[in-house]
PDB file of N, CA, C and O in Angstrom:
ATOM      1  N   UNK A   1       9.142   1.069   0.059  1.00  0.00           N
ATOM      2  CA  UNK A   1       8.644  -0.241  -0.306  1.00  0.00           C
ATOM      3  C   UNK A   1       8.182  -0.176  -1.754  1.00  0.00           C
ATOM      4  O   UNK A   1       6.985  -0.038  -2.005  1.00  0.00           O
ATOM      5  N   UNK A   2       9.101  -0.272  -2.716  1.00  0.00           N
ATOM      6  CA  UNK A   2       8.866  -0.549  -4.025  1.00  0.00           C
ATOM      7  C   UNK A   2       7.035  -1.479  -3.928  1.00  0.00           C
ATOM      8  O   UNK A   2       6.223  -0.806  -4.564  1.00  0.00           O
ATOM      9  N   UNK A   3       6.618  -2.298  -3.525  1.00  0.00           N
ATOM     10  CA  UNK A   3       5.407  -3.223  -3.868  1.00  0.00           C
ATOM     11  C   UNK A   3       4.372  -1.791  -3.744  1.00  0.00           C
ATOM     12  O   UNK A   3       3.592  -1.718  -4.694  1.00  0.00           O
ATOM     13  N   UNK A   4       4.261  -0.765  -2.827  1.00  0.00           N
ATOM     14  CA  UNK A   4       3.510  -0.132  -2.625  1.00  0.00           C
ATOM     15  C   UNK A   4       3.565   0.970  -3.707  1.00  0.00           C
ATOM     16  O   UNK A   4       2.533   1.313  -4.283  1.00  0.00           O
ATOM     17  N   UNK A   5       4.383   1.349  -3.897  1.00  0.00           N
ATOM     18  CA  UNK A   5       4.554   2.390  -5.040  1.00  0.00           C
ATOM     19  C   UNK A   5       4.059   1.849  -6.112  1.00  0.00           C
ATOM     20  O   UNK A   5       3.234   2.533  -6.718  1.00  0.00           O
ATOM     21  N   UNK A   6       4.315   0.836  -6.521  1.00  0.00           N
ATOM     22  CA  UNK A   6       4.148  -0.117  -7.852  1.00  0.00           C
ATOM     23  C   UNK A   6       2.603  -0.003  -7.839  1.00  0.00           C
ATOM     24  O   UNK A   6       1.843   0.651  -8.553  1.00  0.00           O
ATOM     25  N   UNK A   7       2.397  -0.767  -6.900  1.00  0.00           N
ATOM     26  CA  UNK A   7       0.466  -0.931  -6.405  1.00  0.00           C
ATOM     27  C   UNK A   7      -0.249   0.548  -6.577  1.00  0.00           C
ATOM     28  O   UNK A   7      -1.335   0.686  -7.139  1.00  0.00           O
ATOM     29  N   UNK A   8       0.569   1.710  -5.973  1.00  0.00           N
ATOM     30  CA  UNK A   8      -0.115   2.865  -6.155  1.00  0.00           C
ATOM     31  C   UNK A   8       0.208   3.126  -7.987  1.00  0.00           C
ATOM     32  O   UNK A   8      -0.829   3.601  -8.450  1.00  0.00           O
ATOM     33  N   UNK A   9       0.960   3.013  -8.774  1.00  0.00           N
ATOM     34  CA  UNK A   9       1.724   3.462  -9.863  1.00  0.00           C
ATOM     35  C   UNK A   9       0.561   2.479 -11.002  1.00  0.00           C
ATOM     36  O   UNK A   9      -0.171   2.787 -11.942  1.00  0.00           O
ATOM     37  N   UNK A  10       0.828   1.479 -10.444  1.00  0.00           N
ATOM     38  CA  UNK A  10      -0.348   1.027 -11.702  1.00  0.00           C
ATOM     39  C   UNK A  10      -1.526   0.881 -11.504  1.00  0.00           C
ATOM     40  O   UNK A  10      -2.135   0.022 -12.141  1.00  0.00           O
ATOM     41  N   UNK A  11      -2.063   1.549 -10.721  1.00  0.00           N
ATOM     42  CA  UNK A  11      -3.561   2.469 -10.574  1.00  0.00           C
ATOM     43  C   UNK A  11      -3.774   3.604 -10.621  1.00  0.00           C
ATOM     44  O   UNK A  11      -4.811   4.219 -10.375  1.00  0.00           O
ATOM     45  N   UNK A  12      -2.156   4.172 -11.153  1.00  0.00           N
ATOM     46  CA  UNK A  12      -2.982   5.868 -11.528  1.00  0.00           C
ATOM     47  C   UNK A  12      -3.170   6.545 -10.483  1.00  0.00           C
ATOM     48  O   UNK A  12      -3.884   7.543 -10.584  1.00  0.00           O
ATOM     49  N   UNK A  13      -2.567   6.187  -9.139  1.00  0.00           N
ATOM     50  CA  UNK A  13      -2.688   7.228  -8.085  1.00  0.00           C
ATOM     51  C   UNK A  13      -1.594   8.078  -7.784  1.00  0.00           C
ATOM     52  O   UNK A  13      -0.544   7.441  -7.866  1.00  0.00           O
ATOM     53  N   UNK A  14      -1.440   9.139  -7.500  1.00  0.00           N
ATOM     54  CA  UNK A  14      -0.817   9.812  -6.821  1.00  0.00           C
ATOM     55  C   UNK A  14      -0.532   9.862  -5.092  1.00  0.00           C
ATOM     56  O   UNK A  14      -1.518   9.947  -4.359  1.00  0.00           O
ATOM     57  N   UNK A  15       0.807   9.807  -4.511  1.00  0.00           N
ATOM     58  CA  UNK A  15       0.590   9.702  -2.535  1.00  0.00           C
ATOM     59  C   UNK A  15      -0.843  10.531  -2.485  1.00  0.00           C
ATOM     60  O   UNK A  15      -1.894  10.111  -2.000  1.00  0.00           O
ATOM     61  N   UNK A  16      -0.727  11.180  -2.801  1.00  0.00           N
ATOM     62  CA  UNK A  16      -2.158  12.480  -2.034  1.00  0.00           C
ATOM     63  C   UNK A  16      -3.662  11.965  -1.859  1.00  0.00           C
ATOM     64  O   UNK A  16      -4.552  12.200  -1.042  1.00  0.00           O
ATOM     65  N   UNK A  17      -3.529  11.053  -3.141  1.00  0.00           N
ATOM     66  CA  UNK A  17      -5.133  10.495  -2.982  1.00  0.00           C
ATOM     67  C   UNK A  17      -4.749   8.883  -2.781  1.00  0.00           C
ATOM     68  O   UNK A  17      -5.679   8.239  -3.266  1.00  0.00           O
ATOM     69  N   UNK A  18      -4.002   8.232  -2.391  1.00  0.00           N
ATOM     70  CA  UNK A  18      -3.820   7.319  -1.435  1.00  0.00           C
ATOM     71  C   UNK A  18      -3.446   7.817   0.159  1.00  0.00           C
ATOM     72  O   UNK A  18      -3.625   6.881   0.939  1.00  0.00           O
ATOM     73  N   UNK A  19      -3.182   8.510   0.531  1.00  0.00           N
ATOM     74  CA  UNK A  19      -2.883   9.253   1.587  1.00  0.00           C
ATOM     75  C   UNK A  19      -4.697   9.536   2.097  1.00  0.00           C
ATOM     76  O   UNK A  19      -5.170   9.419   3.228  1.00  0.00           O
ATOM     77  N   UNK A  20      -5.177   9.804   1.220  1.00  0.00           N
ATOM     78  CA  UNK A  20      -6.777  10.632   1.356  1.00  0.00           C
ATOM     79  C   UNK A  20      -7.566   9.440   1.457  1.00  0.00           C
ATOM     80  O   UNK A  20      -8.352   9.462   2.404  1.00  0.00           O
ATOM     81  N   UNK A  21      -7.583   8.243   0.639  1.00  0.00           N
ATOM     82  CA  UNK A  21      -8.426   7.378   1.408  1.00  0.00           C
ATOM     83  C   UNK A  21      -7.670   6.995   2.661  1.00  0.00           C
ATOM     84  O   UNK A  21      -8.542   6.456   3.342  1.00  0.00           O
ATOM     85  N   UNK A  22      -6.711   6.970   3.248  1.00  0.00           N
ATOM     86  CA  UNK A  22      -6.394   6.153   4.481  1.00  0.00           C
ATOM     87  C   UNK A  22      -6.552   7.411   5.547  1.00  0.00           C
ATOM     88  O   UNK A  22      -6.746   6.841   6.620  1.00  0.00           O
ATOM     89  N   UNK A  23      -6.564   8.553   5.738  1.00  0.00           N
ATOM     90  CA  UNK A  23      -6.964   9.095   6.484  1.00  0.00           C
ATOM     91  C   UNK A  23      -5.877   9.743   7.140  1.00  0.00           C
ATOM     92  O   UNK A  23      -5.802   9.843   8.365  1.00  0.00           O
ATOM     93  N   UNK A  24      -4.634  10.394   5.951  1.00  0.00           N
ATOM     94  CA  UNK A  24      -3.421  10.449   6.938  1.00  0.00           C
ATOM     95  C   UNK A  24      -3.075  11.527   5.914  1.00  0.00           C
ATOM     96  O   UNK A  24      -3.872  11.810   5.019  1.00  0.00           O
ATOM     97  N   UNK A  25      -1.730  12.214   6.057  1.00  0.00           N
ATOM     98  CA  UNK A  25      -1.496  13.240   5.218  1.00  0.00           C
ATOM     99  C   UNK A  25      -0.225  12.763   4.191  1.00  0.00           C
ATOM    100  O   UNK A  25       0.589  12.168   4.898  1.00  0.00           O
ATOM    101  N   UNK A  26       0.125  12.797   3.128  1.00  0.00           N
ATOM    102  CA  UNK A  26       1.171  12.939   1.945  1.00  0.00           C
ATOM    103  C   UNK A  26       2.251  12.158   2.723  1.00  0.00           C
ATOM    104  O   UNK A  26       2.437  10.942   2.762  1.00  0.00           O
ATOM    105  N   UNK A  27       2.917  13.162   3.335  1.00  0.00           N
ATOM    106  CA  UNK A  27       4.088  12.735   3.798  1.00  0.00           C
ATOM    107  C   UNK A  27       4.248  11.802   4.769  1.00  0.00           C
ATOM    108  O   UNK A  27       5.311  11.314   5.151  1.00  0.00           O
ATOM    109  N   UNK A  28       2.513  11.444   5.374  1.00  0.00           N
ATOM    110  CA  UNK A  28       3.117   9.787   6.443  1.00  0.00           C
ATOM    111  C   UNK A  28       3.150   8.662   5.250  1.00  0.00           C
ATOM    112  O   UNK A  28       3.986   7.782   5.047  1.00  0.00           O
ATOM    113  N   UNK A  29       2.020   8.972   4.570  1.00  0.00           N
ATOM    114  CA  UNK A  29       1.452   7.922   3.408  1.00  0.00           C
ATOM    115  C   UNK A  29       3.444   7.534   2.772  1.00  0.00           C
ATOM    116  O   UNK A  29       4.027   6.454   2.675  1.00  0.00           O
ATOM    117  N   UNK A  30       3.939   8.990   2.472  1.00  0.00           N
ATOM    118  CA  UNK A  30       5.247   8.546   1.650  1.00  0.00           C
ATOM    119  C   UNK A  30       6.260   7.801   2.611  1.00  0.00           C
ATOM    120  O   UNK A  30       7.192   7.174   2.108  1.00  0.00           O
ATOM    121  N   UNK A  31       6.118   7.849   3.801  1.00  0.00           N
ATOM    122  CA  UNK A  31       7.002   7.091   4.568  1.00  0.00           C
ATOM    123  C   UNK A  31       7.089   5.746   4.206  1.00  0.00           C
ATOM    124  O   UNK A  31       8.046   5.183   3.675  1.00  0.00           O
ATOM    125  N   UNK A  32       5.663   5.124   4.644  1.00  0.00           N
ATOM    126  CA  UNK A  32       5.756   4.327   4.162  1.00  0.00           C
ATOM    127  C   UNK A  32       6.687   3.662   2.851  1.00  0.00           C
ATOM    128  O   UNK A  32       7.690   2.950   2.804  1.00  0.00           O
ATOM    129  N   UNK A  33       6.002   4.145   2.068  1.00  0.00           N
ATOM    130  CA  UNK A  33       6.717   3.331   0.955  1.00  0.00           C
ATOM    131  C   UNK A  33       8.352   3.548   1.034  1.00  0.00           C
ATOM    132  O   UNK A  33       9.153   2.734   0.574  1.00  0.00           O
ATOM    133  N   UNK A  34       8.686   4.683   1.642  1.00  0.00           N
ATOM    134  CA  UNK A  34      10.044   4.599   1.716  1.00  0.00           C
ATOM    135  C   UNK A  34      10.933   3.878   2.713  1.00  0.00           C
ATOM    136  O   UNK A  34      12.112   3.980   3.052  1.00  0.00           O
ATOM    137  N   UNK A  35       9.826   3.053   3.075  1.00  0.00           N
ATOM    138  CA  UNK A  35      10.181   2.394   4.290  1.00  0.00           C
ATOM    139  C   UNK A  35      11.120   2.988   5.809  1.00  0.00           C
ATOM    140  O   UNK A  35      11.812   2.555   6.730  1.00  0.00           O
ATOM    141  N   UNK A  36      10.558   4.244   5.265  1.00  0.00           N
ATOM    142  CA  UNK A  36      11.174   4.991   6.831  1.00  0.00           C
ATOM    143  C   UNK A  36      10.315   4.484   8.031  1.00  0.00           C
ATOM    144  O   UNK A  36      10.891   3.841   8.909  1.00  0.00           O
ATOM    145  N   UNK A  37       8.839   4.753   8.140  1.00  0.00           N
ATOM    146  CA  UNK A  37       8.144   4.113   8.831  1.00  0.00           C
ATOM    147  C   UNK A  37       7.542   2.747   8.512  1.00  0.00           C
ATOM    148  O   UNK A  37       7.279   2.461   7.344  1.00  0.00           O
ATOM    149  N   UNK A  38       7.245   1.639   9.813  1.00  0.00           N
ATOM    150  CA  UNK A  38       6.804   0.699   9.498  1.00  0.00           C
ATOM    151  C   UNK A  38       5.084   1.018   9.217  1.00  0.00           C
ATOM    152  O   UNK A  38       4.434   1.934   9.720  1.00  0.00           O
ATOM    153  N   UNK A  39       4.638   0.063   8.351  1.00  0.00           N
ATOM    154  CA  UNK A  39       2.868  -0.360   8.391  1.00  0.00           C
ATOM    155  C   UNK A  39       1.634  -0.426   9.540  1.00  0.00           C
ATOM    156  O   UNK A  39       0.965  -1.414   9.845  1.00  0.00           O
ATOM    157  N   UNK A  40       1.587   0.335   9.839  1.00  0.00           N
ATOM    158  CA  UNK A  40       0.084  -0.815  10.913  1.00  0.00           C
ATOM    159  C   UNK A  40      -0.547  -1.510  10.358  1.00  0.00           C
ATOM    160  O   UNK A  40      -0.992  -1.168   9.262  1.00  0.00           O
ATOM    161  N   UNK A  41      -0.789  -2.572  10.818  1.00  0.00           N
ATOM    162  CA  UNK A  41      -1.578  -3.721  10.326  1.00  0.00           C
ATOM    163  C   UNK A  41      -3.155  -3.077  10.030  1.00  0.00           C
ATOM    164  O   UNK A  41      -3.620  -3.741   9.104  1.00  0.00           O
ATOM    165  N   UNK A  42      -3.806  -2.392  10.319  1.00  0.00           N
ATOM    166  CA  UNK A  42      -4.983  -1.410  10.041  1.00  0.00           C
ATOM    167  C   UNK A  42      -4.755  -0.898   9.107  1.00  0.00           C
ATOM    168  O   UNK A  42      -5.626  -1.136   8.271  1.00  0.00           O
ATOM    169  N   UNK A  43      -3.637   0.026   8.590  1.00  0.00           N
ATOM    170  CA  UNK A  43      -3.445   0.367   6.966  1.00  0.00           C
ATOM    171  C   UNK A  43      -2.830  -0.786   6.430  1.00  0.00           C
ATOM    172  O   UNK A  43      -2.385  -0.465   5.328  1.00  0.00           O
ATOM    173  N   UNK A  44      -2.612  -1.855   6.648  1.00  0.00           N
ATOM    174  CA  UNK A  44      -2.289  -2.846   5.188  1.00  0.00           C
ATOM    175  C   UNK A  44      -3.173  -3.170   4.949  1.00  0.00           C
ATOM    176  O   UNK A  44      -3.510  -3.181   3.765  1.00  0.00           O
ATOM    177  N   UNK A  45      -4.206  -3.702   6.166  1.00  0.00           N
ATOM    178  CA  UNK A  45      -5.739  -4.591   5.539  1.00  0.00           C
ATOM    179  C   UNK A  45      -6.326  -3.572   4.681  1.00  0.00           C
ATOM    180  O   UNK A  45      -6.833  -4.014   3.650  1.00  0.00           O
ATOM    181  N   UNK A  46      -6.394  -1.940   4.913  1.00  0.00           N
ATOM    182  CA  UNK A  46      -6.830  -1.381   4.303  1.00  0.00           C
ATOM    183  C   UNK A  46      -5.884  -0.922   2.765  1.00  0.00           C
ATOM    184  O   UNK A  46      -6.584  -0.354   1.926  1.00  0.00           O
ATOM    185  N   UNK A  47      -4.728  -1.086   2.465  1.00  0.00           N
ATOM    186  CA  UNK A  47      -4.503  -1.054   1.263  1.00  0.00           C
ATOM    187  C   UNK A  47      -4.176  -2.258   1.088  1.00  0.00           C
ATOM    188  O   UNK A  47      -3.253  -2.138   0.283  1.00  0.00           O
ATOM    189  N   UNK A  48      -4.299  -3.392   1.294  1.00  0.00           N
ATOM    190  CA  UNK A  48      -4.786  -4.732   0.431  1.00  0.00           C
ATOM    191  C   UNK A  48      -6.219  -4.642   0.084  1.00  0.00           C
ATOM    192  O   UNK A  48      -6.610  -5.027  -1.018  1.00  0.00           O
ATOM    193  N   UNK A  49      -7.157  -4.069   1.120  1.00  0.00           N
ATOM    194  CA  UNK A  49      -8.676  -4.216  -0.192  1.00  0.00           C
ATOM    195  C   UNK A  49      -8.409  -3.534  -0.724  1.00  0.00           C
ATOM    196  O   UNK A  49      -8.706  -3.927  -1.853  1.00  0.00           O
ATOM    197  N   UNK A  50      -7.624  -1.826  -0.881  1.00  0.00           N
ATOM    198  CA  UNK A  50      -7.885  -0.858  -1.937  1.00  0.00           C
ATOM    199  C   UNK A  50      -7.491  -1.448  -3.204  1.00  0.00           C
ATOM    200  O   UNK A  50      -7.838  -1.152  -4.348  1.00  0.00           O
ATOM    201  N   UNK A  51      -6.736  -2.297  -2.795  1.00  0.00           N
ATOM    202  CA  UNK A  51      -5.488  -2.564  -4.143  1.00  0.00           C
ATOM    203  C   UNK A  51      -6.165  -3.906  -4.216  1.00  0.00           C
ATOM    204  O   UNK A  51      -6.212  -4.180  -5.415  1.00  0.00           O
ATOM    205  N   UNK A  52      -6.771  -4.976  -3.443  1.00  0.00           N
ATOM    206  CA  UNK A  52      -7.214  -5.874  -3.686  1.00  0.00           C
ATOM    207  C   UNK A  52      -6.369  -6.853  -4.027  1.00  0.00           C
ATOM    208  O   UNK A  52      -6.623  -7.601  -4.971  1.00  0.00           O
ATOM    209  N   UNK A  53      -5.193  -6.966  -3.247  1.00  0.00           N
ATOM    210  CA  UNK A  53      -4.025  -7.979  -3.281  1.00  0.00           C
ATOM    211  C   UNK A  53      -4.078  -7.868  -1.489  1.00  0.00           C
ATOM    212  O   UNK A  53      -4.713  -7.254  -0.632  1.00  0.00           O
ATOM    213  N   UNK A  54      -2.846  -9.001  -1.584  1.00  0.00           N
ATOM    214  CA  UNK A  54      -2.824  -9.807  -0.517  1.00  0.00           C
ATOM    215  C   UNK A  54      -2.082  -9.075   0.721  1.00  0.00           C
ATOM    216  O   UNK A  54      -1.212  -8.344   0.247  1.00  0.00           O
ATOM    217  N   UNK A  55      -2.103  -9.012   1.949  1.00  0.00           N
ATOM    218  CA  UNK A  55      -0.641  -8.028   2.569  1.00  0.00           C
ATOM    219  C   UNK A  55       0.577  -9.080   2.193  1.00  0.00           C
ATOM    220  O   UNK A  55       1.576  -8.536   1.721  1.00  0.00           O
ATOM    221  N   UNK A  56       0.614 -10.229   2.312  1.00  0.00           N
ATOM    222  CA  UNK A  56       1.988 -11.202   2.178  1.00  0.00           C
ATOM    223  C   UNK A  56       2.421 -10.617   0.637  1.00  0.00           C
ATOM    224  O   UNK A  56       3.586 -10.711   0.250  1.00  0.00           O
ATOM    225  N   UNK A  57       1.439 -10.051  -0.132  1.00  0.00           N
ATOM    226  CA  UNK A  57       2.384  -9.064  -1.210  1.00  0.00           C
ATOM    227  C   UNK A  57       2.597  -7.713  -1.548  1.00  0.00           C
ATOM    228  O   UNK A  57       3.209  -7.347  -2.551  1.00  0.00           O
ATOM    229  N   UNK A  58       1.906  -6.714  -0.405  1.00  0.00           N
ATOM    230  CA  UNK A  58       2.933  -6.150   0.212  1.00  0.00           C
ATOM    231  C   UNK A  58       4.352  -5.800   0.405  1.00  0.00           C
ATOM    232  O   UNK A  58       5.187  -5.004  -0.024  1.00  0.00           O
ATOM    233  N   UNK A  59       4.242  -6.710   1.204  1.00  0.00           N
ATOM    234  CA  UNK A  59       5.243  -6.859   2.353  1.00  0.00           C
ATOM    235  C   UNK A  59       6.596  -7.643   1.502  1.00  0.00           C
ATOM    236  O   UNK A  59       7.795  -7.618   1.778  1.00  0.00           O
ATOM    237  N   UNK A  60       5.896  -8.299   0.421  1.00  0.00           N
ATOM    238  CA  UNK A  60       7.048  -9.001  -0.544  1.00  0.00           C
ATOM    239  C   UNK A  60       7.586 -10.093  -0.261  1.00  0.00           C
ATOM    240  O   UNK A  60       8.755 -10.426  -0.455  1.00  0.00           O
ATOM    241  N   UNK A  61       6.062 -11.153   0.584  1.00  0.00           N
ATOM    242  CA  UNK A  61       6.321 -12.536   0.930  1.00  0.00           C
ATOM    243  C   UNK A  61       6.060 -13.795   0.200  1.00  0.00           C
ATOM    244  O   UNK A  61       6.182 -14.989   0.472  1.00  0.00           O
ATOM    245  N   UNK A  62       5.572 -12.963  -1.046  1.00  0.00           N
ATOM    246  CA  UNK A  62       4.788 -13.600  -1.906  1.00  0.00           C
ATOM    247  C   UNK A  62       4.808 -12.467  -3.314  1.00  0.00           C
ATOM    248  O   UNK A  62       4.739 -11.238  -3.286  1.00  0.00           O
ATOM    249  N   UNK A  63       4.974 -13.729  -4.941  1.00  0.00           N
ATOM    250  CA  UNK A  63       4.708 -12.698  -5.724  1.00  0.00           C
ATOM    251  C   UNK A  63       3.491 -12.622  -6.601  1.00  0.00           C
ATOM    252  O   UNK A  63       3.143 -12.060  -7.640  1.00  0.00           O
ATOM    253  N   UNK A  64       2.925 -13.584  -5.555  1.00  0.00           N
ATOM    254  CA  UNK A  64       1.480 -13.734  -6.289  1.00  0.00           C
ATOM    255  C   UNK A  64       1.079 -12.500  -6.208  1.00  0.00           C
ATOM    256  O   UNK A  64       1.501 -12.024  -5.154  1.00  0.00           O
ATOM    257  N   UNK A  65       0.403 -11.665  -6.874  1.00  0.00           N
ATOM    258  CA  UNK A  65      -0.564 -10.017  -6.598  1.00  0.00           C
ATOM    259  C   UNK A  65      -1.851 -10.746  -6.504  1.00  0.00           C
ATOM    260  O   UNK A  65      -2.452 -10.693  -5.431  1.00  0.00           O
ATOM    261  N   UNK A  66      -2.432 -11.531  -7.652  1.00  0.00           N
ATOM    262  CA  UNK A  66      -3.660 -11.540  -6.962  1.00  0.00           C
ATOM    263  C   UNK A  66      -3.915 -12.938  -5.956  1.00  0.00           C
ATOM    264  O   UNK A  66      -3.191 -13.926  -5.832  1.00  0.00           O
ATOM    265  N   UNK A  67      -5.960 -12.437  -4.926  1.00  0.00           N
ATOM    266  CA  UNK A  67      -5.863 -12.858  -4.148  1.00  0.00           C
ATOM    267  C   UNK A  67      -6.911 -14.105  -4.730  1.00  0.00           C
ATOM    268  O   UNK A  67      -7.009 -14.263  -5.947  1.00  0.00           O
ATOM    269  N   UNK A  68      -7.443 -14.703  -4.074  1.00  0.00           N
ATOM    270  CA  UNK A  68      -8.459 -16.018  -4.174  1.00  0.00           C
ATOM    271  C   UNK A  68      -9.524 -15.878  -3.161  1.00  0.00           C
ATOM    272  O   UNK A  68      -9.235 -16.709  -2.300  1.00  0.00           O
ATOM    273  N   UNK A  69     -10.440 -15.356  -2.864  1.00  0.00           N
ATOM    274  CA  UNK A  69     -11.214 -14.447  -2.025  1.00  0.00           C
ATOM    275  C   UNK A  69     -12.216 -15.472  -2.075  1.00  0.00           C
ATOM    276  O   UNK A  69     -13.286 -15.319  -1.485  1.00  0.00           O
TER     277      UNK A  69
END
């Protein structure tokens, strides 16, 4: 999932310490974005606050990034 990489990429993170706040190891965290595995809705809410965008941009339903809180 390019949106997630991007989101991690222009914050200067590396998988390892996005992986480390969600509570999971490197290589589930990279699934994700490679869209091998799907999301739980429990890690999007939680990397939409990290990232503080929306899940509908995410997910790439929307190209608004930011949210209106």
């Amino acid at each position: 999932m390019n949106r997630l990489r991007d989101l991690r990429e222009d914050a200067d993170l590396n998988q390892t310490e996005v992986a480390k706040f969600l509570g999971m190891s490197q290589t589930g965290y990279s699934k994700y974005e490679t869209e091998e595995n799907d999301i739980p809705t429990k890690v999007l809410i939680k990397l939409a606050g990290f990232y503080n965008t929306s899940i509908d941009y995410i997910l790439g339903r929307t190209d608004k990034k930011e949210v209106d809180w």
